[in-house]
C-alpha positions in Angstrom: 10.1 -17.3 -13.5 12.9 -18.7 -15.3 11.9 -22.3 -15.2 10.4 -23.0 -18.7 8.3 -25.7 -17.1 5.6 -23.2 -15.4 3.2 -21.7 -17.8 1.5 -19.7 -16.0 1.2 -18.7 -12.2 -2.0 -18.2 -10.1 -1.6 -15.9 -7.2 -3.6 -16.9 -3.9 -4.1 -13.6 -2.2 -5.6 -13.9 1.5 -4.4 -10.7 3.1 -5.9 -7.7 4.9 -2.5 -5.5 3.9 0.2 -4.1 6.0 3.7 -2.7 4.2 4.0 -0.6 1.3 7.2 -1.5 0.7 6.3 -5.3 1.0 3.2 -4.7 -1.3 5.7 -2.7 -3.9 8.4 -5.4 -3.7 5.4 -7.8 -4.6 3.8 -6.1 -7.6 7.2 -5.5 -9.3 7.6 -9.3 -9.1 4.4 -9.9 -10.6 5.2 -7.4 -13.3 8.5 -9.2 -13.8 6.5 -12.5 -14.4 4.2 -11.0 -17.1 7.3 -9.6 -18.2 8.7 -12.8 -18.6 5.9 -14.2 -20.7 4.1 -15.8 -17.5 0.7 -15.2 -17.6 -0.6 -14.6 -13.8 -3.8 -15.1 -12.1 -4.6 -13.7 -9.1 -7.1 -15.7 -6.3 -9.0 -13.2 -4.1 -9.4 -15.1 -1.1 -11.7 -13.7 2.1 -9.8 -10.5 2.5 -7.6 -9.0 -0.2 -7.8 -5.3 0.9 -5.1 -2.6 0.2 -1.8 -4.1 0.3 -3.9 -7.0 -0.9 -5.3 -5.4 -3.4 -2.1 -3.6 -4.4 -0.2 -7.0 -5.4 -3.0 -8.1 -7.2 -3.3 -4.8 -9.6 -0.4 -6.2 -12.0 -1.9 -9.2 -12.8 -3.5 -10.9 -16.3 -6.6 -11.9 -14.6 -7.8 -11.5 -10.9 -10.8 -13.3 -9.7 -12.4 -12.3 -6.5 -15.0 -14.4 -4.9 -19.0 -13.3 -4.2 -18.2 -12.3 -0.7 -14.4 -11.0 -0.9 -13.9 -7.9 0.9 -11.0 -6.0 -1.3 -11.2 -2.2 -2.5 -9.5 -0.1 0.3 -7.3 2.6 -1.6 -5.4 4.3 1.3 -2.4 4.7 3.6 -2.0 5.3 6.9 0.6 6.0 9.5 1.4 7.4 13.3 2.5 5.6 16.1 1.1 4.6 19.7 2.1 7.3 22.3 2.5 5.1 25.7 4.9 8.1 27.8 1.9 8.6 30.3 1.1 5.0 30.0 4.2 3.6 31.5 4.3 6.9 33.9 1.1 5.6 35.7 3.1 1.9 35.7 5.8 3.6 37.7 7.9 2.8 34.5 10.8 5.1 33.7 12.0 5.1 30.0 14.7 6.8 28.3 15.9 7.3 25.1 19.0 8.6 23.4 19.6 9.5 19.5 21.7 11.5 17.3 20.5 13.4 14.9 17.3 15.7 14.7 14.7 13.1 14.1 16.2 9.7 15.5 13.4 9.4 17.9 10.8 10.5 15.4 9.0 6.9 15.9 9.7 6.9 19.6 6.8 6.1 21.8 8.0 8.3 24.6 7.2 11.4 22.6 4.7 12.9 20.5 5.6 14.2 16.8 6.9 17.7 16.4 5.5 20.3 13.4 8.4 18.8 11.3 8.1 15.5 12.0 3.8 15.5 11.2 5.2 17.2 7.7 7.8 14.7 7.2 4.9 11.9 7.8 2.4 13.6 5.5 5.2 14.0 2.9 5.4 10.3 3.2 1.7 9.4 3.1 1.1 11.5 0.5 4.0 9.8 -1.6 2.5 6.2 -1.0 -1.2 7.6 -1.8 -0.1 9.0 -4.7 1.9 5.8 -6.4 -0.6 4.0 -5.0 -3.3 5.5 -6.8 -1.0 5.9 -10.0 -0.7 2.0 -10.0 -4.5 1.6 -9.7 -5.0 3.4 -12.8 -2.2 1.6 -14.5 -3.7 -1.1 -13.1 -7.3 -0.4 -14.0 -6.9 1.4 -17.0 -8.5 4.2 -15.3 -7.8 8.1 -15.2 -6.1 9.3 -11.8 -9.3 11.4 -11.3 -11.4 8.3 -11.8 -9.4 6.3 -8.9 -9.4 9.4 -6.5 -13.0 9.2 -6.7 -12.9 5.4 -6.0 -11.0 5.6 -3.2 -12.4 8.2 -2.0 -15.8 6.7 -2.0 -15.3 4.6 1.0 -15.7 5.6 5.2 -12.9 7.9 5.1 -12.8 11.8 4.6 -11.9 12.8 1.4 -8.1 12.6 1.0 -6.3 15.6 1.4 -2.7 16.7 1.2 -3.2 16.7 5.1 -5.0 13.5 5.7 -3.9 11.5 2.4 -4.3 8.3 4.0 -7.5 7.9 5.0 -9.9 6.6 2.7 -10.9 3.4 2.7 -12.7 0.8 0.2 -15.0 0.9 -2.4 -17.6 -1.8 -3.8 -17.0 -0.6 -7.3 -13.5 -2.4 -6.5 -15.0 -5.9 -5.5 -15.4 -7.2 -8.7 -14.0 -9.5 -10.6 -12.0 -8.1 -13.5 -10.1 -8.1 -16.7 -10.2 -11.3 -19.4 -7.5 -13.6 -20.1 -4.4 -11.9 -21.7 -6.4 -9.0 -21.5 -4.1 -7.6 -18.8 -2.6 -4.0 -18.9 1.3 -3.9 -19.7 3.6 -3.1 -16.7 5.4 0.1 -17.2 8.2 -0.1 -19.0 11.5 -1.1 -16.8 8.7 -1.0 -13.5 10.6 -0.9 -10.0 9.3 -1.1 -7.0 9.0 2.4 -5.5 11.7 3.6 -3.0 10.3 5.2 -0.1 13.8 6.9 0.8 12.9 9.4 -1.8 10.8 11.0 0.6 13.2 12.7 2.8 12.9 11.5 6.8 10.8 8.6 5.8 13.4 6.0 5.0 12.0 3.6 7.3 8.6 4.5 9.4 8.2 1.6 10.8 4.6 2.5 11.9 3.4 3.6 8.3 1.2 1.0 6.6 -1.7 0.5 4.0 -4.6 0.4 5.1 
């Protein structure tokens, strides 16, 4: 971004999704490029759903091709409960932790009450800046993107099942004209997820 050589950047986007935190780090960096007088393009390959579609929201100009598959505003999260798995294997497994939810993401063990509120909290903190960045993004209202993402497969979010929606044609086409791009917010920075208390680091959340 500093080197006065590059004029612009285009942005080859080929990706299904997967961290939020990885997504987030992304899109501040292409707000820090516009910031920095670098125009950015952004190049929809096959696939450029959620976390995707996320780094691609900051951009100038994105161009998606006729048969890219993008849209999908939604989290999700959980983990893969194996203890009756590996009981059946004749596998014994143990865990040990300090501290009231060290083994929140352990396999061995289901989530408590607490624990399923701690991962909504979360959720419904990444569905909600999500969303916020969409209509930044778009130049939409909040209600207009809620509708959006919740026009896909998915249940209509809830503050119980925030995650769940998935994509939307109304998202699969190509937008915005050159240097027509919305300003970043002022001073953006990536979101940080330890602001949600217990959720510094679930492993197992991801965009979906």
């Amino acid at each position: 971004m500093n080197d006065e050589r590059v004029k612009a950047i285009v942005f080859r986007v080929n990706s299904p999704g997967g961290s939020y935190v990885a997504s987030d780090t992304i899109w501040r960096e292409v707000c820090r490029a516009r910031e920095a007088a670098k125009p950015v393009v952004v190049s929809m390959g096959e696939v450029a759903g959620s976390g995707g579609y996320f780094v691609a929201m900051a951009a100038d100009v994105i161009v998606a091709e006729p048969a890219t598959i993008t849209g999908s505003i939604g989290v999700l999260g959980g983990k893969l409960e194996t203890k009756g798995l590996f009981e059946r294997l004749g596998v014994n497994i143990e865990s040990l932790g300090r501290g009231q939810h060290a083994l929140m993401f352990s396999t061995q063990t289901g989530f408590s009450e607490d624990e399923w509120a701690k991962l909504h909290e979360w959720l419904d903190f990444v569905y909600e800046d999500f969303t916020a960045k969409v209509a930044q993004g778009r130049a939409m209202t909040r209600e207009a993107v809620h509708e959006v993402a919740a026009a896909g497969s998915g249940p209509e979010p809830t503050p119980s099942n925030a995650g769940s929606s998935t994509s939307s044609e109304d998202c699969a086409e190509p937008w915005r004209s050159p240097g027509n791009g919305p300003a970043c917010p002022a001073g953006a920075a990536a979101a940080d997820p330890r602001a949600v208390a217990g959720a510094a680091a679930a492993p197992a959340a991801q965009q979906r």
